[in-house]
KEBA-340188 format. One record per residue: x, y, z of N, C-alpha, C in turn; residue number from 1. Coordinates in Angstrom, 3 decimals, m for minus. Atoms other than C-alpha are relative to their C-alpha. Layout:
<recs>
n.east / n.north / n.up / ca.east / ca.north / ca.up / c.east / c.north / c.up / num
X / Y / Z / X / Y / Z / X / Y / Z / NUM
...
</recs>
This chain:
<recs>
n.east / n.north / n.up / ca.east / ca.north / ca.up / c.east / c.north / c.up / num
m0.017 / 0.394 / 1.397 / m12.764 / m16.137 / 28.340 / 1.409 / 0.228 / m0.561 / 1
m1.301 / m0.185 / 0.167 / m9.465 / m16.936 / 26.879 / m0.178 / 0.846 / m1.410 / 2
0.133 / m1.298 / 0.739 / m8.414 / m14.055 / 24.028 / 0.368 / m0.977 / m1.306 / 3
m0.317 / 1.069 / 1.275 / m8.669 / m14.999 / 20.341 / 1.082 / 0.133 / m0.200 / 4
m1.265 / 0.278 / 0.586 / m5.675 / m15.945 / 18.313 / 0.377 / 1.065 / m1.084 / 5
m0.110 / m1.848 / 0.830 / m6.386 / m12.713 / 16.102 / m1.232 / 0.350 / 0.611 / 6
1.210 / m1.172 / m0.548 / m8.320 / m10.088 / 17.616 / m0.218 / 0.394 / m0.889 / 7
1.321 / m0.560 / 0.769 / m11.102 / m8.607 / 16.455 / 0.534 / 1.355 / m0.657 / 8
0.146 / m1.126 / 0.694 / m10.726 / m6.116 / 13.412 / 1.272 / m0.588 / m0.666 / 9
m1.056 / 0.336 / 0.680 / m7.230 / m8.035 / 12.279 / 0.080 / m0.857 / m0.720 / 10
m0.530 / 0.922 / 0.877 / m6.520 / m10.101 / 9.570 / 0.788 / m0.831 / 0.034 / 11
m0.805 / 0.580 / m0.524 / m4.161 / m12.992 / 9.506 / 1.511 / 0.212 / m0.522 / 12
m1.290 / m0.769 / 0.031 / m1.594 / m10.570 / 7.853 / m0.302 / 0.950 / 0.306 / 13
0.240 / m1.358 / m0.190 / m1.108 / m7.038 / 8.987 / 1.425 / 0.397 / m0.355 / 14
m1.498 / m0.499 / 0.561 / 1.600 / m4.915 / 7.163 / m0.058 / 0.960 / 1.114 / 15
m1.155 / m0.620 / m1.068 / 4.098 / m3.478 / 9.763 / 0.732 / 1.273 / m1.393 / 16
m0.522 / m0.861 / 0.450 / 5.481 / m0.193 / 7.981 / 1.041 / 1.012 / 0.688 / 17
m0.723 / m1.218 / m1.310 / 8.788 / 1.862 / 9.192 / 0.208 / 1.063 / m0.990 / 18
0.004 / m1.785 / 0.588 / 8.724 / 5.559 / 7.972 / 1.541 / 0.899 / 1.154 / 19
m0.446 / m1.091 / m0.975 / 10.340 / 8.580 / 8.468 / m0.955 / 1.088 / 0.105 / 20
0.903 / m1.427 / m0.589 / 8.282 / 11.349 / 10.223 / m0.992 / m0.690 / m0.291 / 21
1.111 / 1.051 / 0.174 / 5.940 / 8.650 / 10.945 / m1.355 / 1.175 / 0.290 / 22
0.706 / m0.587 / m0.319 / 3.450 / 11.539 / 12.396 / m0.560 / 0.611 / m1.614 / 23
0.782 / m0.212 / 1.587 / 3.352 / 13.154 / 8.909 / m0.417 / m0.763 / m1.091 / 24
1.052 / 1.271 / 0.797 / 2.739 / 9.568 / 7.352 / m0.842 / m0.623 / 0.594 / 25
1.446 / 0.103 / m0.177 / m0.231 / 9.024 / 9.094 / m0.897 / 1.133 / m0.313 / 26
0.309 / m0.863 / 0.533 / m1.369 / 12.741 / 8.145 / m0.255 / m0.313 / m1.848 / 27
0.196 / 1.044 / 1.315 / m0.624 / 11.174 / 4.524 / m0.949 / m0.617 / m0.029 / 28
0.973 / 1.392 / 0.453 / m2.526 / 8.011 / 4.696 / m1.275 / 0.557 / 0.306 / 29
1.095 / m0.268 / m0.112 / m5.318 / 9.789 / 6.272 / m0.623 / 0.877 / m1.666 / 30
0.636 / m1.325 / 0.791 / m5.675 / 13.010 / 3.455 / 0.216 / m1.384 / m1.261 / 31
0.202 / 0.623 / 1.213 / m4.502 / 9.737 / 0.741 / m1.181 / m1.211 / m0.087 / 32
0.895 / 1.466 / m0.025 / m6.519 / 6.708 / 1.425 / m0.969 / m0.177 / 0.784 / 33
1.474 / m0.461 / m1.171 / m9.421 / 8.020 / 4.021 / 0.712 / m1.405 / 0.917 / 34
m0.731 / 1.200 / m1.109 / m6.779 / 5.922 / 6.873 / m0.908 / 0.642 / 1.243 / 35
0.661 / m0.526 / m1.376 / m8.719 / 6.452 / 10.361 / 1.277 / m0.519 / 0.910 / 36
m0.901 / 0.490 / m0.788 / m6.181 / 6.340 / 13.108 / m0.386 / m0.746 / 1.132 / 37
0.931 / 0.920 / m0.912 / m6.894 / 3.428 / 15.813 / 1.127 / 0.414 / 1.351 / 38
m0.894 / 0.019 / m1.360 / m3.964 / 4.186 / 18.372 / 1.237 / 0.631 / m0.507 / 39
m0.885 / m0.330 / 0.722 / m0.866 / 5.933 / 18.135 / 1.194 / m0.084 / 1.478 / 40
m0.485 / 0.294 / m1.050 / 2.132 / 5.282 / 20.962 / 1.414 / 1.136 / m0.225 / 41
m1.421 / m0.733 / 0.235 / 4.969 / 7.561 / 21.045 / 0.841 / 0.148 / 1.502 / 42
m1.498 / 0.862 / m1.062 / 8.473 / 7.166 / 23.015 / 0.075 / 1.488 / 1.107 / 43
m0.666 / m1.044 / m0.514 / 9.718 / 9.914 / 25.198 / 0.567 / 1.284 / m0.768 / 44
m0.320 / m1.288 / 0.935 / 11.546 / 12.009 / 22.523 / m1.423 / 0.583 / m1.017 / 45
1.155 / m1.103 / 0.684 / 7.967 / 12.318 / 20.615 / m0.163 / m0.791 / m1.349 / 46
m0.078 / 0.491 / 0.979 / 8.959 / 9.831 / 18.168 / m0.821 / m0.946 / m0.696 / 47
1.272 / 0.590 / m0.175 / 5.879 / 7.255 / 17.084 / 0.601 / m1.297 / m0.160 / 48
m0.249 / 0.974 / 0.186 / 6.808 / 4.078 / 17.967 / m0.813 / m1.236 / m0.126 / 49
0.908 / 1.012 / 0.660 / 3.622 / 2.139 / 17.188 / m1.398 / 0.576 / m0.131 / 50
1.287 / m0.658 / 0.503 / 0.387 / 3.055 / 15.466 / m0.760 / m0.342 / m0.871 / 51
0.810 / 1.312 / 0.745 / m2.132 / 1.196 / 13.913 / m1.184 / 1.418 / m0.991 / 52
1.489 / m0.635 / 1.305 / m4.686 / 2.800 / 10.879 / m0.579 / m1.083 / m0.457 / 53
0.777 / 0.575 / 0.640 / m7.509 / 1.303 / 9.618 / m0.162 / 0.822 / m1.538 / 54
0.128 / m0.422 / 1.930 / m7.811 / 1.821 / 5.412 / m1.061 / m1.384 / m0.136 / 55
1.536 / 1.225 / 0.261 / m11.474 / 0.227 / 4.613 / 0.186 / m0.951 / 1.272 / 56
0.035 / 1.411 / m1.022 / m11.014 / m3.377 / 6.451 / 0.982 / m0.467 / 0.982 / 57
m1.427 / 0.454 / m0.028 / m7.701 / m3.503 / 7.047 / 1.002 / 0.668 / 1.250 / 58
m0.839 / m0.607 / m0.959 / m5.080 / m2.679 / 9.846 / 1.238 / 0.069 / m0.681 / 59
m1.530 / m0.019 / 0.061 / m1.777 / m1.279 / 8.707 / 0.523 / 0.491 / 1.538 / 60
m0.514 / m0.254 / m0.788 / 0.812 / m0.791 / 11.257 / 1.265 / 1.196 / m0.212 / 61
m1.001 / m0.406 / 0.150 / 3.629 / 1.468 / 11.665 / 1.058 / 1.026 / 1.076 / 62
m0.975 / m0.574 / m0.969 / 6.680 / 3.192 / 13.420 / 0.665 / 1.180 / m1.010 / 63
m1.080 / m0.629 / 1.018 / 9.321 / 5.922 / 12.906 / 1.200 / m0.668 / m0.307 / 64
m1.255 / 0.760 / 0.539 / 12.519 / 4.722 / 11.884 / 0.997 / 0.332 / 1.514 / 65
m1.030 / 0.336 / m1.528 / 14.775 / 3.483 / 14.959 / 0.746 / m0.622 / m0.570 / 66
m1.544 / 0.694 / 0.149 / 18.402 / 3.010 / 13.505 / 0.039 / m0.976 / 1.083 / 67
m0.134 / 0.272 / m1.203 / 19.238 / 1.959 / 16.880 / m0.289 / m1.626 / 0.102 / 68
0.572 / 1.310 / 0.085 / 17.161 / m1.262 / 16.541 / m0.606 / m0.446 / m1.318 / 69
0.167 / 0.551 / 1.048 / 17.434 / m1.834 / 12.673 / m1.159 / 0.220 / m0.525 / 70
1.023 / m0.181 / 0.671 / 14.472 / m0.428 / 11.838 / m0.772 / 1.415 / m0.811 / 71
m0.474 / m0.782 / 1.112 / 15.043 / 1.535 / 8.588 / m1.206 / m0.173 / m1.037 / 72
0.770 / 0.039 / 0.999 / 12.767 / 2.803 / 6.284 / 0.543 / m0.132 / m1.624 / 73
m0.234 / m0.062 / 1.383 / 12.860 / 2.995 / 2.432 / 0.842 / 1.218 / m0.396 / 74
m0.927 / m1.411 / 0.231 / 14.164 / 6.071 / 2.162 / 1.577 / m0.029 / 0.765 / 75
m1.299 / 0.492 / m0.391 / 17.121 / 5.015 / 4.061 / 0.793 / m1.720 / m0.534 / 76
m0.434 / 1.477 / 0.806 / 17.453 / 1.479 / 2.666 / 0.340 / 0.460 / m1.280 / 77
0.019 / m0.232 / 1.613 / 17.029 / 2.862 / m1.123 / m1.039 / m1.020 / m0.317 / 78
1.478 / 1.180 / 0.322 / 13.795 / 0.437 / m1.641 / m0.543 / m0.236 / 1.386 / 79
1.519 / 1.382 / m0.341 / 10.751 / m1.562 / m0.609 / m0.217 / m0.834 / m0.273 / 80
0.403 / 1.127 / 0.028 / 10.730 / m4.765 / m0.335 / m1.162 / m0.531 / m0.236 / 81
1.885 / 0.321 / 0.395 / 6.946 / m4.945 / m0.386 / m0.622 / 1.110 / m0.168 / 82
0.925 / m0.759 / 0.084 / 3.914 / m3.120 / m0.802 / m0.955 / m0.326 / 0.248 / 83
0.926 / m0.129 / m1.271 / 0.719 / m2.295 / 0.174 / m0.743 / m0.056 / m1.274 / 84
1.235 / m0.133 / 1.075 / m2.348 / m3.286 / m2.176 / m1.062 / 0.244 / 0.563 / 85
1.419 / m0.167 / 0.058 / m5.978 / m1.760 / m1.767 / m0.877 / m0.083 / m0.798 / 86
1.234 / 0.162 / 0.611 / m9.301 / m2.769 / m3.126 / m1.115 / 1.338 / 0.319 / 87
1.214 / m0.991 / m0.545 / m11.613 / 0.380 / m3.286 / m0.740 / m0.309 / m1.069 / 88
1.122 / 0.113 / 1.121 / m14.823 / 0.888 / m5.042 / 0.080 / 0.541 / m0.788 / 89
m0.245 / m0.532 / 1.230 / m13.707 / 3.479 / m7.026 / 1.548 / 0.373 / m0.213 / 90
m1.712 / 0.146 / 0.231 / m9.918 / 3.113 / m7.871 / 0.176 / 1.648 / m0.842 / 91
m0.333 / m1.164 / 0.415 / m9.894 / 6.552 / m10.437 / m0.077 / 1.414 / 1.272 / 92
0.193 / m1.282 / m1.081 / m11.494 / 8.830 / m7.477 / 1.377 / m0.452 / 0.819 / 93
m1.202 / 0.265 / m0.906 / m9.022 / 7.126 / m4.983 / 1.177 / 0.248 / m0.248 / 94
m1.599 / m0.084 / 0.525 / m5.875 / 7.112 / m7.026 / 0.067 / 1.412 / m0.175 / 95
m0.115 / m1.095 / 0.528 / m6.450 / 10.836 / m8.233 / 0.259 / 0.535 / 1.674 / 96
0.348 / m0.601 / m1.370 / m7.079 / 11.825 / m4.229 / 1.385 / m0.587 / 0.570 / 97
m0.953 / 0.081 / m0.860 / m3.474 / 10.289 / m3.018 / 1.079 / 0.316 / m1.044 / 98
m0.810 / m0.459 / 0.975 / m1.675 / 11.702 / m6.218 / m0.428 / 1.409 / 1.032 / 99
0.022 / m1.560 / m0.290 / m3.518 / 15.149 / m5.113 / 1.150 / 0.355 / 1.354 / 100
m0.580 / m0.286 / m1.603 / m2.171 / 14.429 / m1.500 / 1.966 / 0.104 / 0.215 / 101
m1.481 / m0.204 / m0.391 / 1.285 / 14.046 / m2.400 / 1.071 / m1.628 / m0.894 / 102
m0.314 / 1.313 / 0.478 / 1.904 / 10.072 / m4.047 / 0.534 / 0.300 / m1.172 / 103
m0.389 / m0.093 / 1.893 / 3.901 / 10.070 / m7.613 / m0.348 / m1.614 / m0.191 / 104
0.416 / 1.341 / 0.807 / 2.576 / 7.353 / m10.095 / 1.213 / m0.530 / m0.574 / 105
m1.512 / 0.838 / 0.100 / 5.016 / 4.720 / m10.324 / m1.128 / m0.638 / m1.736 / 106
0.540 / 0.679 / 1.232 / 1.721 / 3.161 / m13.092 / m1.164 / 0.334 / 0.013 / 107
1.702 / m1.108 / 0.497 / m1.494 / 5.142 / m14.751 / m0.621 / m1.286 / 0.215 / 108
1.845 / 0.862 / 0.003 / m4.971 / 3.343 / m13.922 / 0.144 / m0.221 / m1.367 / 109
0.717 / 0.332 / 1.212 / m5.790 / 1.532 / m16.239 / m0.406 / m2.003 / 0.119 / 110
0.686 / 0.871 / m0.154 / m7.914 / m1.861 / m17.171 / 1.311 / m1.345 / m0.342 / 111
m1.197 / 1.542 / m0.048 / m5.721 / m5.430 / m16.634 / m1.024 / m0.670 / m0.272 / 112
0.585 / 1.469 / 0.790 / m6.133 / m8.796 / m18.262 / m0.589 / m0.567 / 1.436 / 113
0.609 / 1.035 / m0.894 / m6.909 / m10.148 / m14.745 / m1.469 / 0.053 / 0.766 / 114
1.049 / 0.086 / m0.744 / m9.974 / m8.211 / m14.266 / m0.363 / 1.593 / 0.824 / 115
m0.062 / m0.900 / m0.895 / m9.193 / m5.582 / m12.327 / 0.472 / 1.818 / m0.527 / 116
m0.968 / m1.258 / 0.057 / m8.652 / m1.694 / m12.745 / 0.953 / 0.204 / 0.729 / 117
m1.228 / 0.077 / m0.610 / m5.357 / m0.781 / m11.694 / 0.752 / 0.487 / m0.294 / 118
m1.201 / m1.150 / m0.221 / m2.713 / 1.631 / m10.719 / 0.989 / m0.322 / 1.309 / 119
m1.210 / m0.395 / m0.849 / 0.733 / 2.319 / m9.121 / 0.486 / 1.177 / 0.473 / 120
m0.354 / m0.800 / m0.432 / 1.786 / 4.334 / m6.663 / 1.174 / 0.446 / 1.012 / 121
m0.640 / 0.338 / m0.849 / 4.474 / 5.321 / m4.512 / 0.251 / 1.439 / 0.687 / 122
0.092 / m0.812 / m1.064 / 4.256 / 7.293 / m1.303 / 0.724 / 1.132 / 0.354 / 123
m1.218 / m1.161 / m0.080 / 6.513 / 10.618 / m0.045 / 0.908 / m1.000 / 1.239 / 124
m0.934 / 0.527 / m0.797 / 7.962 / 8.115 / 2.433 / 0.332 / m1.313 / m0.557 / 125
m0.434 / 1.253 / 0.592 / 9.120 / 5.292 / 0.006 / m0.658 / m1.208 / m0.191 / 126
1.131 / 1.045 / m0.199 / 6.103 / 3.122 / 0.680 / m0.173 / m0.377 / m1.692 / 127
1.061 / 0.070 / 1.106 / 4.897 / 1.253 / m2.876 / m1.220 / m0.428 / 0.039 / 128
1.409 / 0.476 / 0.062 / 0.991 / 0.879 / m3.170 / m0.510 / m0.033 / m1.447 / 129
0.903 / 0.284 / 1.494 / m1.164 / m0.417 / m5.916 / m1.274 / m0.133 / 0.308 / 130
1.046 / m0.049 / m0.100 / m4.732 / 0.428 / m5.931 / m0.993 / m0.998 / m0.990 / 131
1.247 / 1.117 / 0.481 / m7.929 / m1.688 / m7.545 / m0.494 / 0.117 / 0.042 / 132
1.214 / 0.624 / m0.224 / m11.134 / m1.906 / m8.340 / m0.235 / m1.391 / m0.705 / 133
0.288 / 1.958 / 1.017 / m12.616 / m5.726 / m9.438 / m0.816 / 0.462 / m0.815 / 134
0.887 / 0.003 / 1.091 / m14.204 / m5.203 / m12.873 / m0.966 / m0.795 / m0.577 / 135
0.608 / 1.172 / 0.958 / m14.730 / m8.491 / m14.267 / 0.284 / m1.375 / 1.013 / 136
m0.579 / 1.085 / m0.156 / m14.580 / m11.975 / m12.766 / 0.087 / m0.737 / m1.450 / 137
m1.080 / 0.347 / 1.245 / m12.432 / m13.610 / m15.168 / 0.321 / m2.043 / 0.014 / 138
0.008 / 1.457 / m0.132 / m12.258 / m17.816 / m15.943 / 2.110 / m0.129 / m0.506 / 139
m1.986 / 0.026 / m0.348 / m7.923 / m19.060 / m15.504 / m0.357 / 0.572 / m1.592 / 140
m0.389 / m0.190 / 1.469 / m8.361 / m19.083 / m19.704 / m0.548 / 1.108 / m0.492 / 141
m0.158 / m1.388 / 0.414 / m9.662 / m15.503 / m20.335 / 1.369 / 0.882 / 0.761 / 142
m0.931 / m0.864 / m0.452 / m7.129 / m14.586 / m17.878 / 1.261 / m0.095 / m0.523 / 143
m1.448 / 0.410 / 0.821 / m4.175 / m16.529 / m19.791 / 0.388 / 0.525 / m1.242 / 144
m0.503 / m0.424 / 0.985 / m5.072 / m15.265 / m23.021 / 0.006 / 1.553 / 0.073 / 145
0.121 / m1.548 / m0.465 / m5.553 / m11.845 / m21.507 / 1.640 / 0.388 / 0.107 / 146
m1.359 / m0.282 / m0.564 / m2.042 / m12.043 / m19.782 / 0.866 / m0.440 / m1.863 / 147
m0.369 / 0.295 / 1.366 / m0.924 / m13.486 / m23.397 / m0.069 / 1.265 / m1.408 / 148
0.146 / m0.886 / 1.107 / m2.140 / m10.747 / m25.619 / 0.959 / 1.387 / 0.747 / 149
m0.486 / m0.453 / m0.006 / m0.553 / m8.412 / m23.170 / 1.326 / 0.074 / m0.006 / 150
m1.279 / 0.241 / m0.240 / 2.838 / m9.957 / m23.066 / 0.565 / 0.294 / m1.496 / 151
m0.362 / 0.355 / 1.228 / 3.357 / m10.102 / m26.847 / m0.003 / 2.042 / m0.702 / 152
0.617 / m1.490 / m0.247 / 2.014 / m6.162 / m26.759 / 1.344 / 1.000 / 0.434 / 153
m0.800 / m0.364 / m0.544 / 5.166 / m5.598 / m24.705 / 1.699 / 0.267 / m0.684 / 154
m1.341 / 0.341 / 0.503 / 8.521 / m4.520 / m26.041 / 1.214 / m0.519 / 0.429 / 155
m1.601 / 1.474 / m0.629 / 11.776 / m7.048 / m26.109 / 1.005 / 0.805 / 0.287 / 156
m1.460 / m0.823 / m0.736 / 14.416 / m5.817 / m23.708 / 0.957 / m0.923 / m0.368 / 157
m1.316 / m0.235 / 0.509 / 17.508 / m6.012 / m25.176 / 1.026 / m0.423 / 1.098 / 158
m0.604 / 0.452 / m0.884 / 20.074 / m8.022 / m22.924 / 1.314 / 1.074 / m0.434 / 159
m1.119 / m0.931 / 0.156 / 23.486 / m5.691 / m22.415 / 1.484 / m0.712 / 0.102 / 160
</recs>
């Protein structure tokens, strides 16, 4: 039987993550986001050069940081290009449980025009995540005048 085109348990994205002290950011993701570890590969020096967690449905991936072969975390770049969004069932328990673990709030929980509860967070290894629960399904025009009442809500930055 020839092998599927995504194996079983993967999605048709999977975020690739490079850390530093990748061992203690899977210790992280586990105590922040109940991550189960599926495999973990490490090099000769001890270093983790590939390691897959499951968070709910989902496979993240990740390594330690290998200058060597350009592969620099956030904390050495100075940013994150992307981030990592989760859907849990209860976004306040969850968000409070990866603050306890160690995460600073980049943005307090709280209820969005699109529906959704929702918070920002960002990791001890430079990672940004934004958590969720779905509140409301929402039609485009509650969501426009939603996004509308909060834009107007917002104060005018001042060009320099």
């Amino acid at each position: 039987m020839p092998a599927k085109p995504i194996p079983d348990g993967y999605h048709s994205i999977t975020p690739f993550m490079t850390v530093r002290d990748a061992a203690h950011a899977i210790d992280f993701y586990k105590q922040a986001f109940g991550a189960k570890e599926r495999g973990v590969m490490k090099g000769p020096d001890g270093k983790v050069m590939h390691a897959e967690l499951l968070i709910g449905d989902s496979i993240v991936m990740l390594s330690d940081e290998f200058p060597e072969f350009g592969a620099l975390s956030p904390l050495s770049t100075g940013g994150a290009g992307m981030g990592l969004h989760i859907y849990v069932e209860d976004v306040d328990s969850a968000f409070d449980r990866a603050v306890n673990a160690g995460a600073t709030v980049e943005m307090p929980i709280g209820d969005m025009f699109w529906g959704d509860r929702y918070g920002k967070l960002r990791d001890p290894f430079g990672q940004k995540w934004s958590m969720a629960t779905h509140t409301a399904d929402l039609s485009a025009e509650d969501m426009k005048r939603g996004m509308d009442e909060a834009m107007a809500k917002m104060p005018v930055q001042k060009s320099a």
